[in-house]
ZASEVO-758387 format. One record per residue (C-alpha): x, y, z; residue in one letter. Coordinates in steps of 0.25 Angstrom, whole numbers. Example, Ala and Ser with C-alpha at 12.3 -4.5 7.8 and 13.67 -1.06 7.14 Angstrom:
{node {49; -18; 31}; "A"};
{node {55; -4; 29}; "S"};
! end
This chain:
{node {0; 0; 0}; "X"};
{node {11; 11; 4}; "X"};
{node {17; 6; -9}; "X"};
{node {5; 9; -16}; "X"};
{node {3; 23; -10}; "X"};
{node {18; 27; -13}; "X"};
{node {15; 25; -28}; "X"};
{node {2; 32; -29}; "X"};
{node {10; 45; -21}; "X"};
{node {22; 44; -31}; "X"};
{node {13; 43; -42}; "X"};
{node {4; 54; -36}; "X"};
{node {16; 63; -35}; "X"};
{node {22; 59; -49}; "X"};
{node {9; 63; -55}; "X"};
{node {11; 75; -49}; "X"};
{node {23; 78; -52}; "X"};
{node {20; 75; -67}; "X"};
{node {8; 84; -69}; "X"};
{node {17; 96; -62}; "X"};
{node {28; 94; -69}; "X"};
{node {20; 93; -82}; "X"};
{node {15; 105; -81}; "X"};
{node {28; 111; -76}; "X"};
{node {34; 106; -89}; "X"};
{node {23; 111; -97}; "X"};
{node {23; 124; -93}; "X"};
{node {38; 128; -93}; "X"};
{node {39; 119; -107}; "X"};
{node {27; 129; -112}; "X"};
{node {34; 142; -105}; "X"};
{node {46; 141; -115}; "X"};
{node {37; 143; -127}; "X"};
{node {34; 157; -119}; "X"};
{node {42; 164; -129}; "X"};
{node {34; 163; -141}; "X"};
{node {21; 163; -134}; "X"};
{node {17; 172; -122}; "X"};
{node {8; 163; -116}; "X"};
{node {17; 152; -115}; "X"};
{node {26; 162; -109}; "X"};
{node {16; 164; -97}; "X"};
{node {20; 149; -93}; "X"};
{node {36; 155; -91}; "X"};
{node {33; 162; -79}; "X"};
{node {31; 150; -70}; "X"};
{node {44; 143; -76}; "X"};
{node {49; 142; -60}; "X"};
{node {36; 135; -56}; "X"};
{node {39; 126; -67}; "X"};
{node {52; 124; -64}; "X"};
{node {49; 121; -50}; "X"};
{node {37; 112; -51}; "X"};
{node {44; 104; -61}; "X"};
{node {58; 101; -52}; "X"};
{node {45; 95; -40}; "X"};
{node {39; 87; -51}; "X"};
{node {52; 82; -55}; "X"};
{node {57; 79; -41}; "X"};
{node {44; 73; -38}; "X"};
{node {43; 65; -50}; "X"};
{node {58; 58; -45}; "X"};
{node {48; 54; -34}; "X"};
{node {33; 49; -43}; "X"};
{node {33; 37; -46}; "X"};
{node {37; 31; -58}; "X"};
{node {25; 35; -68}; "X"};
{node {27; 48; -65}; "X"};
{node {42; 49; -63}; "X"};
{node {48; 53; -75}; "X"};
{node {37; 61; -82}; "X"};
{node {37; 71; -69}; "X"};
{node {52; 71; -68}; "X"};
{node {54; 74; -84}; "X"};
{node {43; 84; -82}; "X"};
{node {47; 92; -70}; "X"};
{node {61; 91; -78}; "X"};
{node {56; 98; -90}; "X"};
{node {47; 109; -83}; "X"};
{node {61; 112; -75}; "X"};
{node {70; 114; -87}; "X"};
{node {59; 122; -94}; "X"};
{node {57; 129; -83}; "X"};
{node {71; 133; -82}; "X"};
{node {71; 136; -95}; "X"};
{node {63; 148; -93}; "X"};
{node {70; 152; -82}; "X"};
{node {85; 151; -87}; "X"};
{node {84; 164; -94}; "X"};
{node {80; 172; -82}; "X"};
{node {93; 168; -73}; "X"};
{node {103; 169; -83}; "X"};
{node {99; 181; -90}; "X"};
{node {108; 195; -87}; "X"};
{node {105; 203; -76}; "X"};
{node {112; 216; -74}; "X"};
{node {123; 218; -65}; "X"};
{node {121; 223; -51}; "X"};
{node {123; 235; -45}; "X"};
{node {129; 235; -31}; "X"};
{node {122; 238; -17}; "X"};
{node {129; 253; -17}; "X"};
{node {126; 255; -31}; "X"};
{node {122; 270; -30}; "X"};
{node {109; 276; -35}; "X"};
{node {100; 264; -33}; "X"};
{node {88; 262; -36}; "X"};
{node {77; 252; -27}; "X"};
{node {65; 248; -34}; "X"};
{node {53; 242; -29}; "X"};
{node {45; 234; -39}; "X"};
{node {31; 228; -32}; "X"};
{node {17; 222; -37}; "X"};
{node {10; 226; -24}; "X"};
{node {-1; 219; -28}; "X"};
{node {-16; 227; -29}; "X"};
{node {-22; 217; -20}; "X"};
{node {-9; 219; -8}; "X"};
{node {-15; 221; 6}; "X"};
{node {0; 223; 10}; "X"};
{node {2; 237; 6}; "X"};
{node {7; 242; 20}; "X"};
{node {18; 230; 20}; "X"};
{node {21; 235; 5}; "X"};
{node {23; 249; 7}; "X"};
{node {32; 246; 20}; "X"};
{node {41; 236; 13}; "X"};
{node {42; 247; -1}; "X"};
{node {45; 258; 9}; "X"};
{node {56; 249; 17}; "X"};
{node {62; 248; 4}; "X"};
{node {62; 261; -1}; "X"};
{node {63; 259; -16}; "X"};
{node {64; 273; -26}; "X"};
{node {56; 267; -36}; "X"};
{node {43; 257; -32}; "X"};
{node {36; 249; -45}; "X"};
{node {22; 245; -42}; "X"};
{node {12; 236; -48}; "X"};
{node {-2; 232; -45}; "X"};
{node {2; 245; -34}; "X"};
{node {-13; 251; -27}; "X"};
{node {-13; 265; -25}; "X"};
{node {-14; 263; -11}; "X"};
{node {0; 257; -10}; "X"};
{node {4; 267; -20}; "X"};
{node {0; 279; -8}; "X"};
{node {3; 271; 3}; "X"};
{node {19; 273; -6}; "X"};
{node {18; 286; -8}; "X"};
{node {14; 288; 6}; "X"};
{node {25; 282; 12}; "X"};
{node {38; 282; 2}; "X"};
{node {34; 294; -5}; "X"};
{node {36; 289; -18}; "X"};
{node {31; 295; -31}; "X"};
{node {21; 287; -40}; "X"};
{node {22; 282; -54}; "X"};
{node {10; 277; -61}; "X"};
{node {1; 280; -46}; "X"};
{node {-12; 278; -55}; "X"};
{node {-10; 262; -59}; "X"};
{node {-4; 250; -52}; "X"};
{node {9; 252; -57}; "X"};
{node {17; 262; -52}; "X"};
{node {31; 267; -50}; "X"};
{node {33; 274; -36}; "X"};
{node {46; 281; -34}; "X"};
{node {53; 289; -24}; "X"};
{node {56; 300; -33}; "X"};
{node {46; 306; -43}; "X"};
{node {48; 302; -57}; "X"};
{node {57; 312; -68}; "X"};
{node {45; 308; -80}; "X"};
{node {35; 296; -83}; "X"};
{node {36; 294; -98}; "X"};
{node {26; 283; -101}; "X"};
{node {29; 274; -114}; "X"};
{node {15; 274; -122}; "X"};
{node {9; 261; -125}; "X"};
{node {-4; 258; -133}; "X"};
{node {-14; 250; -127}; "X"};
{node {-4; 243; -120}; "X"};
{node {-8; 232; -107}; "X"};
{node {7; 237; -100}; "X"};
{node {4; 243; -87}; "X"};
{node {16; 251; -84}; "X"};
{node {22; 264; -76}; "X"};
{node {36; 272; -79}; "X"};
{node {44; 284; -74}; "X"};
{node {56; 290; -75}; "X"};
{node {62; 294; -61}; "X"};
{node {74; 301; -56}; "X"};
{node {88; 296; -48}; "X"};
{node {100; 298; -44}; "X"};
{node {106; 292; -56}; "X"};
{node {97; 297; -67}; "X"};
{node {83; 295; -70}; "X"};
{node {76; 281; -71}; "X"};
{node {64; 274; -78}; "X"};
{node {54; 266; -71}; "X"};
{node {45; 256; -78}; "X"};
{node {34; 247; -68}; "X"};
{node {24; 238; -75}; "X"};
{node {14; 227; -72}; "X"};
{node {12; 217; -82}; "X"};
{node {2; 207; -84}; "X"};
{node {4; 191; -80}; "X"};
{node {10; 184; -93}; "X"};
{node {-6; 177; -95}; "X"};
{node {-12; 189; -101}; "X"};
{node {-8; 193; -115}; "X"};
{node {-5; 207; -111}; "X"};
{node {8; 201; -105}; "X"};
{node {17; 201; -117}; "X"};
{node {11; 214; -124}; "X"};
{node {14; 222; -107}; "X"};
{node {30; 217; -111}; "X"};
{node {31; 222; -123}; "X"};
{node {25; 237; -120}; "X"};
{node {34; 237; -107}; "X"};
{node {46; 235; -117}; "X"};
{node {40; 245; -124}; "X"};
{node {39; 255; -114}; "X"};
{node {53; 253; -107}; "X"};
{node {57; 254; -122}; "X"};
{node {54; 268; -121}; "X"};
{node {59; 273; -107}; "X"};
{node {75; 275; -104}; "X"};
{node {79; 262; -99}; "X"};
{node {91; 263; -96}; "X"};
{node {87; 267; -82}; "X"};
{node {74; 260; -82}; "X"};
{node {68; 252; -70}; "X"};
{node {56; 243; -75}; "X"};
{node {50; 235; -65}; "X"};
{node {34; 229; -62}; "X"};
{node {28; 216; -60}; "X"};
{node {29; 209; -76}; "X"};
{node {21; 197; -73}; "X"};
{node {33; 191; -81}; "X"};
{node {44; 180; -75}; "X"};
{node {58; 182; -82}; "X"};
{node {58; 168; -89}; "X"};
{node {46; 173; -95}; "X"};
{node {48; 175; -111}; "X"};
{node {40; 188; -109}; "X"};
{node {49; 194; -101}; "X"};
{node {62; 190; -106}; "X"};
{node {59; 196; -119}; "X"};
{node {56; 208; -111}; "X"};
{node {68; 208; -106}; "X"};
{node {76; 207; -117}; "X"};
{node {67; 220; -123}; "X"};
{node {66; 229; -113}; "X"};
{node {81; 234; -112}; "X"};
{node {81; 232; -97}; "X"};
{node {88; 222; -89}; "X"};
{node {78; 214; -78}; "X"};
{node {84; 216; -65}; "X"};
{node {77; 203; -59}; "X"};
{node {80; 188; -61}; "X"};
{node {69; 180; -57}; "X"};
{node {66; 188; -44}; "X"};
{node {52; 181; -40}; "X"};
{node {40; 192; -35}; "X"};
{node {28; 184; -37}; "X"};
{node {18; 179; -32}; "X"};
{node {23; 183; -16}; "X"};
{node {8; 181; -12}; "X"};
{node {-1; 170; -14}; "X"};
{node {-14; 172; -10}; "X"};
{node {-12; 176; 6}; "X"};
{node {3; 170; 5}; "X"};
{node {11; 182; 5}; "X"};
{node {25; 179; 3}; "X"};
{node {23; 169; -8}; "X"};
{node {35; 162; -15}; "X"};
{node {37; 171; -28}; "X"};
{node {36; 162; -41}; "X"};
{node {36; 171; -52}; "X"};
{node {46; 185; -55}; "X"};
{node {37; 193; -61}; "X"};
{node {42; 207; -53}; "X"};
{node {53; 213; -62}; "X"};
{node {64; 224; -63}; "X"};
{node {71; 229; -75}; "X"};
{node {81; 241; -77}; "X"};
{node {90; 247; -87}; "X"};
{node {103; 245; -89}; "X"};
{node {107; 259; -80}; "X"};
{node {104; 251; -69}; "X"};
{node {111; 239; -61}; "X"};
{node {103; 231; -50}; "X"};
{node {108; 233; -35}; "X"};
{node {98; 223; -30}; "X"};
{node {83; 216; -33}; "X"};
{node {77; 207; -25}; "X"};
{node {60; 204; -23}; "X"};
{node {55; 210; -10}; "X"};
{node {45; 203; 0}; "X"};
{node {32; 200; 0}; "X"};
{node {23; 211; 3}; "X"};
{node {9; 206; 0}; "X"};
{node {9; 208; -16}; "X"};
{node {10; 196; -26}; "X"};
{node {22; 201; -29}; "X"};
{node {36; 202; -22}; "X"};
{node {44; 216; -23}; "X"};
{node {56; 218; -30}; "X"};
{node {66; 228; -26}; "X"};
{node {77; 231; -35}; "X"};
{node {90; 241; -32}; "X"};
{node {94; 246; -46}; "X"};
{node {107; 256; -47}; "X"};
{node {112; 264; -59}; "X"};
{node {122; 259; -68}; "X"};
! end
Protein backbone atom coordinates (compact mmCIF):
# COMPACT_ATOMS: atom_id res chain seq x y z
CA UNK A 1 0.00 0.00 0.00
CA UNK A 2 2.87 2.71 0.99
CA UNK A 3 4.24 1.48 -2.36
CA UNK A 4 1.19 2.27 -3.96
CA UNK A 5 0.67 5.87 -2.56
CA UNK A 6 4.58 6.74 -3.30
CA UNK A 7 3.86 6.13 -6.94
CA UNK A 8 0.51 7.88 -7.26
CA UNK A 9 2.58 11.36 -5.32
CA UNK A 10 5.41 11.03 -7.67
CA UNK A 11 3.32 10.69 -10.54
CA UNK A 12 1.02 13.61 -9.02
CA UNK A 13 4.08 15.77 -8.73
CA UNK A 14 5.48 14.77 -12.33
CA UNK A 15 2.35 15.69 -13.71
CA UNK A 16 2.76 18.81 -12.25
CA UNK A 17 5.78 19.39 -13.07
CA UNK A 18 5.11 18.67 -16.66
CA UNK A 19 1.88 21.03 -17.15
CA UNK A 20 4.13 24.01 -15.58
CA UNK A 21 7.12 23.41 -17.35
CA UNK A 22 5.11 23.32 -20.44
CA UNK A 23 3.81 26.18 -20.28
CA UNK A 24 6.96 27.70 -18.99
CA UNK A 25 8.51 26.48 -22.16
CA UNK A 26 5.64 27.79 -24.32
CA UNK A 27 5.85 31.03 -23.31
CA UNK A 28 9.60 32.04 -23.26
CA UNK A 29 9.87 29.77 -26.79
CA UNK A 30 6.86 32.19 -28.09
CA UNK A 31 8.62 35.49 -26.27
CA UNK A 32 11.50 35.19 -28.82
CA UNK A 33 9.29 35.69 -31.74
CA UNK A 34 8.60 39.24 -29.77
CA UNK A 35 10.62 40.95 -32.21
CA UNK A 36 8.43 40.72 -35.30
CA UNK A 37 5.22 40.83 -33.41
CA UNK A 38 4.15 42.97 -30.42
CA UNK A 39 1.89 40.86 -29.08
CA UNK A 40 4.26 38.11 -28.66
CA UNK A 41 6.42 40.62 -27.36
CA UNK A 42 4.09 40.99 -24.13
CA UNK A 43 5.09 37.24 -23.14
CA UNK A 44 9.05 38.65 -22.76
CA UNK A 45 8.15 40.59 -19.84
CA UNK A 46 7.75 37.39 -17.43
CA UNK A 47 11.09 35.82 -19.00
CA UNK A 48 12.36 35.57 -14.94
CA UNK A 49 9.02 33.75 -14.03
CA UNK A 50 9.71 31.49 -16.75
CA UNK A 51 12.94 31.11 -15.93
CA UNK A 52 12.16 30.22 -12.40
CA UNK A 53 9.29 27.99 -12.66
CA UNK A 54 11.08 26.06 -15.36
CA UNK A 55 14.57 25.25 -12.88
CA UNK A 56 11.36 23.73 -9.98
CA UNK A 57 9.72 21.70 -12.63
CA UNK A 58 13.02 20.39 -13.67
CA UNK A 59 14.16 19.75 -10.35
CA UNK A 60 11.05 18.29 -9.40
CA UNK A 61 10.71 16.30 -12.55
CA UNK A 62 14.38 14.59 -11.26
CA UNK A 63 11.92 13.43 -8.38
CA UNK A 64 8.24 12.23 -10.63
CA UNK A 65 8.16 9.22 -11.39
CA UNK A 66 9.26 7.65 -14.56
CA UNK A 67 6.36 8.67 -16.89
CA UNK A 68 6.68 12.08 -16.35
CA UNK A 69 10.51 12.34 -15.85
CA UNK A 70 12.10 13.28 -18.83
CA UNK A 71 9.21 15.16 -20.53
CA UNK A 72 9.22 17.81 -17.16
CA UNK A 73 13.03 17.76 -17.04
CA UNK A 74 13.45 18.62 -20.91
CA UNK A 75 10.83 21.03 -20.48
CA UNK A 76 11.70 23.00 -17.56
CA UNK A 77 15.33 22.72 -19.48
CA UNK A 78 14.06 24.56 -22.57
CA UNK A 79 11.86 27.25 -20.75
CA UNK A 80 15.30 28.04 -18.74
CA UNK A 81 17.53 28.54 -21.83
CA UNK A 82 14.76 30.42 -23.46
CA UNK A 83 14.21 32.37 -20.83
CA UNK A 84 17.81 33.21 -20.61
CA UNK A 85 17.86 33.88 -23.74
CA UNK A 86 15.75 36.90 -23.36
CA UNK A 87 17.54 38.05 -20.56
CA UNK A 88 21.14 37.68 -21.65
CA UNK A 89 21.09 41.02 -23.40
CA UNK A 90 19.91 42.89 -20.40
CA UNK A 91 23.15 41.91 -18.28
CA UNK A 92 25.67 42.18 -20.63
CA UNK A 93 24.84 45.28 -22.49
CA UNK A 94 27.03 48.67 -21.67
CA UNK A 95 26.29 50.86 -18.95
CA UNK A 96 28.00 54.00 -18.57
CA UNK A 97 30.72 54.38 -16.13
CA UNK A 98 30.33 55.73 -12.73
CA UNK A 99 30.79 58.65 -11.37
CA UNK A 100 32.36 58.73 -7.69
CA UNK A 101 30.51 59.59 -4.24
CA UNK A 102 32.26 63.13 -4.16
CA UNK A 103 31.48 63.83 -7.73
CA UNK A 104 30.59 67.46 -7.42
CA UNK A 105 27.22 69.10 -8.68
CA UNK A 106 25.00 66.02 -8.31
CA UNK A 107 21.90 65.52 -8.91
CA UNK A 108 19.33 63.10 -6.80
CA UNK A 109 16.13 61.96 -8.41
CA UNK A 110 13.21 60.40 -7.34
CA UNK A 111 11.31 58.46 -9.84
CA UNK A 112 7.84 56.97 -8.06
CA UNK A 113 4.32 55.57 -9.15
CA UNK A 114 2.49 56.52 -6.03
CA UNK A 115 -0.29 54.78 -7.03
CA UNK A 116 -4.00 56.75 -7.36
CA UNK A 117 -5.39 54.15 -4.90
CA UNK A 118 -2.35 54.70 -2.04
CA UNK A 119 -3.84 55.15 1.45
CA UNK A 120 0.03 55.77 2.62
CA UNK A 121 0.61 59.35 1.41
CA UNK A 122 1.85 60.51 4.89
CA UNK A 123 4.62 57.61 4.97
CA UNK A 124 5.23 58.78 1.25
CA UNK A 125 5.81 62.24 1.86
CA UNK A 126 7.98 61.48 4.95
CA UNK A 127 10.14 59.04 3.20
CA UNK A 128 10.48 61.68 -0.13
CA UNK A 129 11.18 64.49 2.24
CA UNK A 130 14.08 62.25 4.35
CA UNK A 131 15.48 61.88 0.90
CA UNK A 132 15.55 65.29 -0.30
CA UNK A 133 15.77 64.85 -3.91
CA UNK A 134 16.12 68.26 -6.55
CA UNK A 135 14.12 66.66 -8.94
CA UNK A 136 10.65 64.30 -7.92
CA UNK A 137 9.08 62.36 -11.22
CA UNK A 138 5.61 61.36 -10.39
CA UNK A 139 3.07 58.95 -12.04
CA UNK A 140 -0.58 58.01 -11.15
CA UNK A 141 0.42 61.26 -8.53
CA UNK A 142 -3.35 62.82 -6.80
CA UNK A 143 -3.21 66.20 -6.21
CA UNK A 144 -3.55 65.87 -2.86
CA UNK A 145 0.01 64.22 -2.58
CA UNK A 146 1.00 66.80 -5.05
CA UNK A 147 0.02 69.87 -2.05
CA UNK A 148 0.81 67.75 0.63
CA UNK A 149 4.82 68.14 -1.44
CA UNK A 150 4.42 71.44 -2.08
CA UNK A 151 3.62 72.12 1.62
CA UNK A 152 6.25 70.49 3.00
CA UNK A 153 9.48 70.59 0.60
CA UNK A 154 8.55 73.45 -1.34
CA UNK A 155 8.90 72.26 -4.40
CA UNK A 156 7.78 73.77 -7.73
CA UNK A 157 5.23 71.65 -10.08
CA UNK A 158 5.55 70.61 -13.60
CA UNK A 159 2.49 69.25 -15.14
CA UNK A 160 0.26 69.91 -11.49
CA UNK A 161 -3.09 69.45 -13.81
CA UNK A 162 -2.51 65.49 -14.69
CA UNK A 163 -1.04 62.56 -12.92
CA UNK A 164 2.27 62.90 -14.37
CA UNK A 165 4.15 65.43 -13.03
CA UNK A 166 7.81 66.81 -12.39
CA UNK A 167 8.32 68.47 -9.07
CA UNK A 168 11.53 70.26 -8.44
CA UNK A 169 13.16 72.19 -6.09
CA UNK A 170 13.96 74.89 -8.32
CA UNK A 171 11.60 76.39 -10.83
CA UNK A 172 11.88 75.58 -14.19
CA UNK A 173 14.13 77.96 -16.96
CA UNK A 174 11.13 77.06 -19.89
CA UNK A 175 8.66 74.12 -20.80
CA UNK A 176 9.01 73.49 -24.51
CA UNK A 177 6.47 70.64 -25.24
CA UNK A 178 7.19 68.61 -28.57
CA UNK A 179 3.66 68.51 -30.48
CA UNK A 180 2.31 65.13 -31.30
CA UNK A 181 -1.03 64.59 -33.14
CA UNK A 182 -3.51 62.45 -31.81
CA UNK A 183 -0.98 60.74 -29.90
CA UNK A 184 -1.89 58.08 -26.84
CA UNK A 185 1.72 59.25 -25.10
CA UNK A 186 1.07 60.63 -21.85
CA UNK A 187 4.11 62.68 -20.88
CA UNK A 188 5.48 65.89 -18.99
CA UNK A 189 8.89 67.94 -19.70
CA UNK A 190 10.95 70.90 -18.52
CA UNK A 191 14.12 72.48 -18.77
CA UNK A 192 15.56 73.44 -15.37
CA UNK A 193 18.46 75.22 -14.07
CA UNK A 194 21.89 73.95 -11.91
CA UNK A 195 25.01 74.53 -10.97
CA UNK A 196 26.58 72.90 -14.04
CA UNK A 197 24.15 74.15 -16.65
CA UNK A 198 20.86 73.83 -17.39
CA UNK A 199 19.02 70.14 -17.85
CA UNK A 200 16.09 68.53 -19.57
CA UNK A 201 13.56 66.48 -17.72
CA UNK A 202 11.20 63.99 -19.41
CA UNK A 203 8.60 61.67 -17.10
CA UNK A 204 5.95 59.48 -18.68
CA UNK A 205 3.62 56.80 -18.01
CA UNK A 206 3.00 54.21 -20.50
CA UNK A 207 0.62 51.71 -20.97
CA UNK A 208 1.12 47.75 -20.11
CA UNK A 209 2.42 45.95 -23.37
CA UNK A 210 -1.47 44.20 -23.71
CA UNK A 211 -2.92 47.17 -25.37
CA UNK A 212 -2.02 48.33 -28.85
CA UNK A 213 -1.18 51.86 -27.74
CA UNK A 214 2.08 50.35 -26.33
CA UNK A 215 4.23 50.27 -29.24
CA UNK A 216 2.82 53.59 -30.95
CA UNK A 217 3.60 55.50 -26.83
CA UNK A 218 7.41 54.15 -27.66
CA UNK A 219 7.71 55.61 -30.69
CA UNK A 220 6.22 59.17 -29.99
CA UNK A 221 8.41 59.20 -26.68
CA UNK A 222 11.61 58.78 -29.27
CA UNK A 223 10.03 61.35 -30.97
CA UNK A 224 9.86 63.80 -28.62
CA UNK A 225 13.31 63.22 -26.76
CA UNK A 226 14.37 63.51 -30.46
CA UNK A 227 13.38 66.91 -30.34
CA UNK A 228 14.84 68.34 -26.75
CA UNK A 229 18.76 68.81 -25.98
CA UNK A 230 19.70 65.43 -24.75
CA UNK A 231 22.87 65.63 -24.04
CA UNK A 232 21.79 66.86 -20.59
CA UNK A 233 18.43 65.09 -20.58
CA UNK A 234 17.05 63.04 -17.53
CA UNK A 235 13.94 60.64 -18.74
CA UNK A 236 12.59 58.75 -16.18
CA UNK A 237 8.48 57.13 -15.46
CA UNK A 238 6.98 53.97 -15.12
CA UNK A 239 7.21 52.14 -18.91
CA UNK A 240 5.19 49.28 -18.15
CA UNK A 241 8.28 47.77 -20.15
CA UNK A 242 11.08 45.01 -18.77
CA UNK A 243 14.52 45.46 -20.38
CA UNK A 244 14.45 41.90 -22.14
CA UNK A 245 11.41 43.32 -23.77
CA UNK A 246 12.05 43.64 -27.83
CA UNK A 247 9.88 47.01 -27.29
CA UNK A 248 12.25 48.40 -25.22
CA UNK A 249 15.49 47.40 -26.55
CA UNK A 250 14.86 48.88 -29.78
CA UNK A 251 13.96 51.96 -27.80
CA UNK A 252 16.95 52.05 -26.48
CA UNK A 253 18.91 51.78 -29.36
CA UNK A 254 16.65 54.91 -30.64
CA UNK A 255 16.57 57.13 -28.14
CA UNK A 256 20.14 58.40 -27.92
CA UNK A 257 20.18 58.04 -24.27
CA UNK A 258 21.88 55.38 -22.33
CA UNK A 259 19.47 53.49 -19.41
CA UNK A 260 21.02 54.03 -16.29
CA UNK A 261 19.20 50.72 -14.66
CA UNK A 262 20.02 46.89 -15.18
CA UNK A 263 17.20 44.90 -14.20
CA UNK A 264 16.60 46.95 -10.95
CA UNK A 265 13.12 45.28 -10.09
CA UNK A 266 9.93 47.99 -8.65
CA UNK A 267 7.01 45.98 -9.25
CA UNK A 268 4.47 44.86 -7.95
CA UNK A 269 5.80 45.85 -3.93
CA UNK A 270 1.90 45.30 -3.04
CA UNK A 271 -0.29 42.41 -3.56
CA UNK A 272 -3.48 42.92 -2.60
CA UNK A 273 -3.04 44.09 1.49
CA UNK A 274 0.82 42.60 1.16
CA UNK A 275 2.83 45.44 1.34
CA UNK A 276 6.23 44.66 0.81
CA UNK A 277 5.80 42.18 -2.07
CA UNK A 278 8.74 40.49 -3.81
CA UNK A 279 9.14 42.75 -6.94
CA UNK A 280 8.96 40.50 -10.37
CA UNK A 281 9.00 42.78 -13.04
CA UNK A 282 11.57 46.23 -13.81
CA UNK A 283 9.34 48.27 -15.15
CA UNK A 284 10.54 51.68 -13.36
CA UNK A 285 13.27 53.30 -15.45
CA UNK A 286 15.97 55.90 -15.77
CA UNK A 287 17.78 57.28 -18.73
CA UNK A 288 20.13 60.16 -19.21
CA UNK A 289 22.42 61.63 -21.79
CA UNK A 290 25.83 61.24 -22.35
CA UNK A 291 26.67 64.81 -19.97
CA UNK A 292 25.99 62.66 -17.26
CA UNK A 293 27.79 59.87 -15.22
CA UNK A 294 25.83 57.81 -12.46
CA UNK A 295 26.88 58.24 -8.70
CA UNK A 296 24.47 55.67 -7.62
CA UNK A 297 20.83 53.94 -8.24
CA UNK A 298 19.24 51.86 -6.17
CA UNK A 299 14.99 50.89 -5.68
CA UNK A 300 13.75 52.61 -2.48
CA UNK A 301 11.14 50.73 0.11
CA UNK A 302 7.89 49.94 0.04
CA UNK A 303 5.67 52.80 0.76
CA UNK A 304 2.13 51.39 -0.02
CA UNK A 305 2.27 51.88 -3.93
CA UNK A 306 2.50 49.00 -6.50
CA UNK A 307 5.40 50.29 -7.22
CA UNK A 308 8.91 50.59 -5.39
CA UNK A 309 11.12 53.96 -5.82
CA UNK A 310 14.08 54.57 -7.60
CA UNK A 311 16.41 56.98 -6.50
CA UNK A 312 19.19 57.67 -8.81
CA UNK A 313 22.40 60.16 -8.05
CA UNK A 314 23.50 61.50 -11.40
CA UNK A 315 26.76 63.90 -11.81
CA UNK A 316 28.11 66.12 -14.65
CA UNK A 317 30.61 64.69 -16.90
Amino acid sequence: MRGVMGRVLRDGLGAIAFVSAFFAAAGAGLGLGGDFDWRLDVLTHFAPIYAAVGLLAALAGVAAGRQWRRPAVLLGVVAVLCAAGLMWPEYTRYVEPTAPPAAPSQIKIVQFNAFKKNIDLRRVVAWIAAQDPDIVTLQEARHDLRDALVKRMGYRVAGGKEHVMILSRRQRLRMVRPPLEASPLTYVNATYPSASGPFEVVTTHLDWPLYDTHPRQLADLASVVARRPRERMILTGDFNAAPWSFGLRRMDGALGLSRRDRALFSFPARVDRWDGAPPALPIDHVYAGSGWRTVSIQRGPSLGSDHYPVVVILAPR
